[in-house]
C-alpha positions in Angstrom: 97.1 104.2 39.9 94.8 101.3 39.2 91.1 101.3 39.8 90.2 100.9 43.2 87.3 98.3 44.5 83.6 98.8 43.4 81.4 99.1 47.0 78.2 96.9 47.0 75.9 97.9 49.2 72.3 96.3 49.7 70.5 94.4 52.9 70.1 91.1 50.8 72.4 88.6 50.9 71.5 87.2 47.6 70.8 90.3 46.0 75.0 91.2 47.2 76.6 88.0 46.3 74.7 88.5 42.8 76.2 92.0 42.0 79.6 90.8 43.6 79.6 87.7 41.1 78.7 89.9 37.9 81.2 92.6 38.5 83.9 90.0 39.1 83.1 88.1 36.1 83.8 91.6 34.5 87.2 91.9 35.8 86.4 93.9 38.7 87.6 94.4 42.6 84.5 94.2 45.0 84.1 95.0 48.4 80.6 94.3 50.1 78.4 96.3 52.6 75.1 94.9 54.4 74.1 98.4 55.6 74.3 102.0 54.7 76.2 102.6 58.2 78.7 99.8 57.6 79.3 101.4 54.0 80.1 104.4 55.6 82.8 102.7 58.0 84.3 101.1 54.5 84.5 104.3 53.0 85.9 106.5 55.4 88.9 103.8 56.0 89.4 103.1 52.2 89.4 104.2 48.5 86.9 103.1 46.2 86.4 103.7 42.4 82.3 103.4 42.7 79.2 102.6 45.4 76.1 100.9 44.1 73.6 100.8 46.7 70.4 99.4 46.8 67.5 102.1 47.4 65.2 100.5 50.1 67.3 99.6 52.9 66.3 99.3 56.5 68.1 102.3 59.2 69.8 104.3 56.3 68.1 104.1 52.8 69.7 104.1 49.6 68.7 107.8 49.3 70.4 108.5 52.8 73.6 106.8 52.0 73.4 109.1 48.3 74.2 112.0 50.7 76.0 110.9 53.6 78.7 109.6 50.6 78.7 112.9 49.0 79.2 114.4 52.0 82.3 112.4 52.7 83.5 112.0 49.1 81.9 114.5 47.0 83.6 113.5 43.4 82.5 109.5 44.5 80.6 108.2 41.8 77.3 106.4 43.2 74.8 104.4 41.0 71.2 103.6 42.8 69.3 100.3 42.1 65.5 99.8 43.5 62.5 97.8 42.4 60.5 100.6 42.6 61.1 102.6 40.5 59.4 105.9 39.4 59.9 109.2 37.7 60.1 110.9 41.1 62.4 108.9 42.8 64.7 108.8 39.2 64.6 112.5 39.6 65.3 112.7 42.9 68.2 110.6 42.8 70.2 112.5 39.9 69.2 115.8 41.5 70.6 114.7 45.0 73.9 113.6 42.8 73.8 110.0 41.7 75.3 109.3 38.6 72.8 106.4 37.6 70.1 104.5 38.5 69.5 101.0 37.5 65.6 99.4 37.9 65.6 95.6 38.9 65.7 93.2 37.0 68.5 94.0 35.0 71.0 91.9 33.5 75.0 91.6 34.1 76.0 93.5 30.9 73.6 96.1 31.6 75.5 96.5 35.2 79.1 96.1 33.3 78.1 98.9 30.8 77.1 101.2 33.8 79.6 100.6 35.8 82.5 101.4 32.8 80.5 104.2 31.9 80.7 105.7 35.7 84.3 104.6 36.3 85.7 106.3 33.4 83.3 109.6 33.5 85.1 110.0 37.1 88.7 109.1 35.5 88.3 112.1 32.5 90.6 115.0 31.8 90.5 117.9 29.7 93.2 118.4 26.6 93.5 119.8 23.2 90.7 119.2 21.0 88.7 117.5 23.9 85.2 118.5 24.1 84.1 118.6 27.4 80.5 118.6 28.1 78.8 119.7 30.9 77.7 116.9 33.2 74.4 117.5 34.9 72.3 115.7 37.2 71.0 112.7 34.8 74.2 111.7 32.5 77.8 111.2 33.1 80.5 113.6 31.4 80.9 112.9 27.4 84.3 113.6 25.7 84.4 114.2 22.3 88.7 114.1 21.2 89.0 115.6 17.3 91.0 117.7 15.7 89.3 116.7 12.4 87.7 119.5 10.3 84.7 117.5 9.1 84.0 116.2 12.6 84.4 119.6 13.9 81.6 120.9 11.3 79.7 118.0 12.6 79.5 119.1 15.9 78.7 122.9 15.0 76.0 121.7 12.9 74.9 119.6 15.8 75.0 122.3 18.2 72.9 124.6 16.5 69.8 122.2 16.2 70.1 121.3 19.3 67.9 124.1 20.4 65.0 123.0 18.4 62.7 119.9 19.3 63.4 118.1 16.0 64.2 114.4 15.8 67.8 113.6 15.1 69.2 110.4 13.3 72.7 110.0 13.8 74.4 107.1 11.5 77.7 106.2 11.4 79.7 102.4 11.2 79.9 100.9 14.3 82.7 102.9 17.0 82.4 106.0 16.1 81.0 107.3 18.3 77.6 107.8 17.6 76.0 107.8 21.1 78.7 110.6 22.0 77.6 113.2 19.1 73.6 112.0 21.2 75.3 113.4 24.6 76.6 116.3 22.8 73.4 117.2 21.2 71.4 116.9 24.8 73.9 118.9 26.5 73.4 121.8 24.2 69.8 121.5 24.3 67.0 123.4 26.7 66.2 120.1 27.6 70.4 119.8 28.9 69.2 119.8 32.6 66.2 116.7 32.0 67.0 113.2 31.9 69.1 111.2 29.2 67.8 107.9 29.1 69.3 105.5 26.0 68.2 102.6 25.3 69.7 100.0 23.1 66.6 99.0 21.0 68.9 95.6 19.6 68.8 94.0 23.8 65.3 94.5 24.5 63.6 90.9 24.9 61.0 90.9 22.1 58.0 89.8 24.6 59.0 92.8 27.0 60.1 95.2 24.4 56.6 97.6 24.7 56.9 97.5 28.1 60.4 98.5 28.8 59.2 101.6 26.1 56.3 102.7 27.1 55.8 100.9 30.9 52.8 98.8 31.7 49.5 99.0 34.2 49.7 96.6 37.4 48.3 93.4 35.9 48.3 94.0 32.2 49.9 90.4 32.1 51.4 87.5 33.9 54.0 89.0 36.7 53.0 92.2 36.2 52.5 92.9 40.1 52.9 96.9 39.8 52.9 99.6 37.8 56.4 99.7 35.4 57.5 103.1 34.1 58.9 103.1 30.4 61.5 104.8 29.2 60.0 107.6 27.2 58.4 108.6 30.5 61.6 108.5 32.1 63.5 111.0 29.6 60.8 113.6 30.1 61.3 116.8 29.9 64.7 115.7 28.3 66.3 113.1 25.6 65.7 109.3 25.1 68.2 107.9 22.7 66.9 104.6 20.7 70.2 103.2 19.9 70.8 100.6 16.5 67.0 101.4 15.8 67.2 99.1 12.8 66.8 96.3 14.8 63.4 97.1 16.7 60.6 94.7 15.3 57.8 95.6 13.0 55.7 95.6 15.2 57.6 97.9 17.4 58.3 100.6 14.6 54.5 101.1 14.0 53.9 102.0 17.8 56.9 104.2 17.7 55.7 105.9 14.4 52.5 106.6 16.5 54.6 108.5 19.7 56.1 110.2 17.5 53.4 111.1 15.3 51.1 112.0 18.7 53.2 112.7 21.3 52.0 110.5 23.5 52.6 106.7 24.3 50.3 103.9 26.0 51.3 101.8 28.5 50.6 97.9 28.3 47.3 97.6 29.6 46.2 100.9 30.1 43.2 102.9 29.6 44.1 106.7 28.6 47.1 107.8 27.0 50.3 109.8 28.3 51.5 112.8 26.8 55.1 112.7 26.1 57.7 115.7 25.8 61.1 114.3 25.1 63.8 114.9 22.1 63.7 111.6 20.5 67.9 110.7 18.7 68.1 107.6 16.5 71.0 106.0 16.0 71.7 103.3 13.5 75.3 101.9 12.6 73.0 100.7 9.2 72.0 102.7 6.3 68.3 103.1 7.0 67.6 104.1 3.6 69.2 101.1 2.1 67.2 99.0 5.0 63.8 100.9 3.8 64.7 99.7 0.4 65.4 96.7 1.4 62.0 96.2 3.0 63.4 95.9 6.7 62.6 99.3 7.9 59.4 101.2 7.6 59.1 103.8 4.9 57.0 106.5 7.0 58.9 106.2 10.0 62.5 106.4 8.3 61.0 110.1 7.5 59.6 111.0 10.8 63.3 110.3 12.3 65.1 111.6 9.6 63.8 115.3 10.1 68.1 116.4 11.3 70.7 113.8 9.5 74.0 113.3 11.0 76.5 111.2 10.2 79.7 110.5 11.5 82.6 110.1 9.2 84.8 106.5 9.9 88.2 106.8 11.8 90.2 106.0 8.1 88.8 109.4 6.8 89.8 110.9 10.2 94.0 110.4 10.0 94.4 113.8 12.1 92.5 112.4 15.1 93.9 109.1 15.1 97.6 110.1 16.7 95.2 112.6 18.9 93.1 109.5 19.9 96.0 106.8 20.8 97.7 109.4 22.9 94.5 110.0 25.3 93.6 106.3 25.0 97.5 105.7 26.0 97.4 107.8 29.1 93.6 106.6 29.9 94.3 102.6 30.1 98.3 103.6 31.5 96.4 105.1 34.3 94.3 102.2 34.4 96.5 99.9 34.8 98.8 101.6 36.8 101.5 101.4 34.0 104.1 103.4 33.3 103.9 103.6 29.4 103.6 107.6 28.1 105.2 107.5 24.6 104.2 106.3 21.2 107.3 105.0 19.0 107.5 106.7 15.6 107.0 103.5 14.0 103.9 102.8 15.9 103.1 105.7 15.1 103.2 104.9 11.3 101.2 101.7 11.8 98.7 103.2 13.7 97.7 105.4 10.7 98.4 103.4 7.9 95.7 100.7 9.3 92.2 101.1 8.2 90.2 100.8 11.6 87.1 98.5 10.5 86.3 99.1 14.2 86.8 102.5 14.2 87.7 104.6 17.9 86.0 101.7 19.2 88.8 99.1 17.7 91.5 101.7 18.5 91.0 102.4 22.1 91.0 97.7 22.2 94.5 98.6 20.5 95.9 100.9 22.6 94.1 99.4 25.6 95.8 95.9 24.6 99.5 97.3 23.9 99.2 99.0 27.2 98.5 95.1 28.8 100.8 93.7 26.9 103.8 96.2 27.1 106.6 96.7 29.4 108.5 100.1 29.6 107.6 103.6 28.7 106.7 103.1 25.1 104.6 102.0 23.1 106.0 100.0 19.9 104.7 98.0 17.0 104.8 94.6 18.6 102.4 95.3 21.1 99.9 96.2 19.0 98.6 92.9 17.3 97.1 94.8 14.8 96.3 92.2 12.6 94.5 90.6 15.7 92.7 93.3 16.1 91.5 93.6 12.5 90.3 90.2 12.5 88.6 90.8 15.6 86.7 93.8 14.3 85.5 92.6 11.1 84.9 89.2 10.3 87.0 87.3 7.3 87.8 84.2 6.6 91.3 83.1 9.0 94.6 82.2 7.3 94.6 78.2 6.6 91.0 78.0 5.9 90.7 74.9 4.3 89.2 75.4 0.4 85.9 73.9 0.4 84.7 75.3 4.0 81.8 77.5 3.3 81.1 81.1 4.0 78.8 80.2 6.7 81.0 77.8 8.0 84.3 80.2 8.9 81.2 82.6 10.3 80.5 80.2 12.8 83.9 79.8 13.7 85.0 83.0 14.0 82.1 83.7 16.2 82.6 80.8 18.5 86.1 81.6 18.7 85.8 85.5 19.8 83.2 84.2 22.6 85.7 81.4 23.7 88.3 84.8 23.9 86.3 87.0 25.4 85.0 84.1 28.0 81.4 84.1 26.5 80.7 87.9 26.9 78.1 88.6 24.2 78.2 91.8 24.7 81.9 92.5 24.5 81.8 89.8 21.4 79.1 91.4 19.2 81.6 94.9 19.5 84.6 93.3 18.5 82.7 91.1 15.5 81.0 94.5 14.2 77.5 93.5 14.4 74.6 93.9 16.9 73.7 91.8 19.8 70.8 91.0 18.6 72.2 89.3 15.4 74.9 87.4 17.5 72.3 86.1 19.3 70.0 84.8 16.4 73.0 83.2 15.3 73.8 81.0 18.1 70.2 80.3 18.3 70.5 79.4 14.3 73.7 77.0 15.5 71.6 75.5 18.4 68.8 74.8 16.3 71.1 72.9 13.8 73.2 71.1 16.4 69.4 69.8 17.7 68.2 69.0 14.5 71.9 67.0 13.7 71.1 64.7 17.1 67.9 64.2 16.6 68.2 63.1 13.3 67.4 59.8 12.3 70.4 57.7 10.8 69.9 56.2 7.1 73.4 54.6 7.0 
């Protein structure tokens, strides 16, 4: 069965057309509400995969709709977006059974990441080596698939320091699944029943980067018209994740060295302090050490995170979980796309483990997800994997028929504009299948920009 239409609901016409536009940019099926009472006639007459609703609504609020959904559809995934946003109404939300809640303005990956993330936590099932863990008010489900014995050490070790309050860094190459083992390691904690807030420290906007952390007072600067909440405030009591941690600034590392040093953060532009108590999980798809020794990471504050060390072995050292992992992806994206395709061909088979997954279960899932696309019939064979494609797509080398003489920097470029051209400008989506952060595909482009500028503007000698 495919997935079934996203409901938009919100009593602004703009504010709906803008949501509409974003998710069908993303590939998805919208339907539209301008009231919590018309939602309600939508959703008792049809079948829908998601509802994001806007939480100050004339009539029926947001918060009203939350239950009147769950009362009609109580496994209906519903994601709550206000610009008002405080710890109170946060908790309130989860508690009363929303699976997110999104604080304006945000930007159309944000919404595309959230809305995945809720459509497939509401698609999961259980199997063989799946972990399941418990979903609770504040985080969808994770699913951790491995039959591997190193992985399943990892996740013992991981369970028992979960108890404690110590900071965890979890590295591991990019699809791995690194912010998994974070969901696994809150969900096994005291904290499992507080928020789980992660936050991708490569997308934060450098000028509003200490604001989105540790909120701000109304009027500590231009457009600040209220008070803003940050995100340590908002996972306490629980976890905040600060995914691909390498790339915060300098700046920024020596005010998180402090929080986590004190316990407490300071909003922008205010006058006392605010104690904090949430587990604090680093991720970084980098070797910090190497980065420390490289001078881009700070010394002190590699230590104060690396109190618990995980890391999470690549899919080529993993060839147990691989078959494990393409079946489950299989029956995920046949489901999907309501397809009919529920084998693996033996030879596919073969290829599958043979390649060397640059991407890891990131790059995997893209292959499976792909064949699945591509197919026709009920299995799955070598030809509709495009392996090679994929490989290129997931780490970056120079294409066949380079010319000799074009320059390193010049097949980068390239390869970068080309994977934006194929996945229709999503930077997002691009910097995944490249291998490398957002933030460094978007330093590039600016780099491009800069040179294209300087090329127009240049004076001409000939």
């Amino acid at each position: 069965m495919g997935v079934a239409p996203i409901l938009v609901v919100d009593d602004e016409p703009d504010m709906r057309a803008a949501l509409s536009h974003a998710l069908n940019r993303g590939g998805f099926s919208v339907e539209s509400a301008a009231s919590g009472s018309e939602a309600v006639l939508k959703l008792k007459k049809n079948r829908f995969s998601l509802v994001i609703t806007d939480v100050k609504m004339p009539q029926m609020t947001g918060m009203e709709l939350l239950a009147t959904v769950k009362t009609i559809s109580p496994h209906m995934p519903v994601s709550m977006i206000t610009a008002y946003g405080t710890i109170n109404n946060a908790v309130e939300a989860m508690q009363e059974g929303a699976i997110d809640y999104l604080l304006k303005p945000f930007s159309s990956e944000t919404l595309e990441i959230a809305v995945k993330k809720a459509i497939e936590a509401s698609n999961g099932n259980g199997k063989k080596g799946v972990f399941r863990l418990k979903s609770n008010e504040y985080t969808t489900p994770k699913i951790i698939i491995t039959e591997d014995s190193k992985v399943q050490e990892l996740l013992n070790l991981a369970r028992s320091v979960a108890t404690s309050r110590a900071t965890v860094l979890i590295q591991g190459e990019s699809g791995t699944g690194k912010e998994l083992l974070a969901g696994f390691i809150h969900h096994h904690s005291h904290q499992k029943d507080g928020p789980y807030v992660a936050v991708n420290c490569a997308a934060l906007p450098e000028t509003l980067a200490e604001s989105e952390l540790f909120g701000h007072e109304k009027g500590a600067f231009t457009g600040a018209v209220a008070r803003k909440i940050g995100k340590f405030e908002l996972a306490q009591n629980g976890t905040i994740v600060l995914d691909e941690i390498s790339e915060m600034s300098p700046a920024l590392q020596a005010k998180l060295l402090r929080v986590l040093q004190e316990r407490e953060i300071d909003r922008v532009g205010g006058s006392q302090p605010v104690a904090i108590y949430a587990r604090v999980i680093a991720i970084s798809n980098v070797d910090l050490g190497k980065a420390v020794t490289d001078g881009r990471f700070r010394e002190d504050l590699y230590y104060r995170i690396n109190v618990v060390p995980l890391t999470i072995p690549p899919l080529r050292d993993r060839k147990d979980d691989i078959i494990l992992l393409a079946n489950y992806f299989l029956e995920k994206h046949s489901a999907m796309n309501d397809k009919k395709m529920n084998a693996i061909s033996k030879d596919a088979i073969s290829l599958l483990v043979s390649h060397d997954w640059k991407g890891n279960v990131r790059e995997l899932e893209n292959a499976i997800e792909r064949a699945v696309l591509i197919g026709n019939g009920d299995v799955l064979l070598c030809e509709h994997l495009s392996l090679s494609a994929a490989a290129t797509a997931a780490s970056p080398r120079p294409a066949s028929g380079t010319t000799i003489g074009t320059t390193v920097r010049e097949m980068e470029k390239e390869l970068i504009v080309k994977t934006l051209k194929e996945v229709k400008d999503n930077r997002t989506r691009a910097a995944e299948l490249l291998g490398i952060s957002i933030r460094t595909l978007r330093n590039k482009l600016r780099e491009y920009k800069q040179e294209e500028s300087k090329c127009i503007g240049a004076p001409n000698h000939a």
